[in-house]
C-alpha positions in Angstrom: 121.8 91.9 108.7 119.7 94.7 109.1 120.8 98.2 110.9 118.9 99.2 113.7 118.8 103.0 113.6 115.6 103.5 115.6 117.2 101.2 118.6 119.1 102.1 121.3 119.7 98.0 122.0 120.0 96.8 119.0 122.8 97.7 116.7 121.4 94.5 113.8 119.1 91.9 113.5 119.1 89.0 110.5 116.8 86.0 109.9 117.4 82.8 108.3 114.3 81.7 106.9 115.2 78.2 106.4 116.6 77.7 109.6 114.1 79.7 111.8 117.1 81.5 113.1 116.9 85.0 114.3 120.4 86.8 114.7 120.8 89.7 116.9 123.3 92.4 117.8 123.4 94.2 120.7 124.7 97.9 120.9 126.8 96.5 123.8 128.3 94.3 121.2 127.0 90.9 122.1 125.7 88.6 119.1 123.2 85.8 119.9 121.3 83.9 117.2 117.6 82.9 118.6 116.5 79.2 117.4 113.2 78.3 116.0 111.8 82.1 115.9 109.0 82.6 113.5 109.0 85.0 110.7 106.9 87.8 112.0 109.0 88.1 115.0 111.4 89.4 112.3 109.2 91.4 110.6 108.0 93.0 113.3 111.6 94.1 114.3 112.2 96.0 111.6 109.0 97.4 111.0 108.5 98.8 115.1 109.5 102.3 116.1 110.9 100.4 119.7 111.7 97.2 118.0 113.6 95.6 121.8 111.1 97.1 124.2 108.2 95.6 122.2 109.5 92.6 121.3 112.0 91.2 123.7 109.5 89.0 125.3 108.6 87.2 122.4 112.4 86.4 121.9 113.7 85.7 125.1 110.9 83.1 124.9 113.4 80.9 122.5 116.6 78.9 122.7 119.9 81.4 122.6 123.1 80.6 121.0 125.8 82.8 121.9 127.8 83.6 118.6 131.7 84.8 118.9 132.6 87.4 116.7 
């Protein structure tokens, strides 16, 4: 996973290529993987300067999974 200094939401994100899976972690400490989410979603995570507030729509647009830590 990769740390989210430049977030105030998002402590992590990770992406599984082969699975289309986008993991998120939330500062508040929820974990939820996003199904079928396409690479630049990713990339565009970690390369924004507000990576949440420009890019939550996108996500929310995709199946949740909550994961338990």
């Amino acid at each position: 996973m990769t740390r989210m200094r430049r977030s105030r939401a998002l402590e992590a994100v990770g992406y599984d290529a082969a699975a289309t899976r986008l993991r998120v972690r939330f500062r508040h400490g929820g974990t939820y993987d996003y199904l079928d989410v396409e690479p630049e979603v990713y990339e565009g995570l970690c390369a924004s300067a507000h990576p949440w507030t420009e890019w939550r729509e996108r996500i929310l647009e995709h199946d949740v999974e909550r994961v338990e830590d």
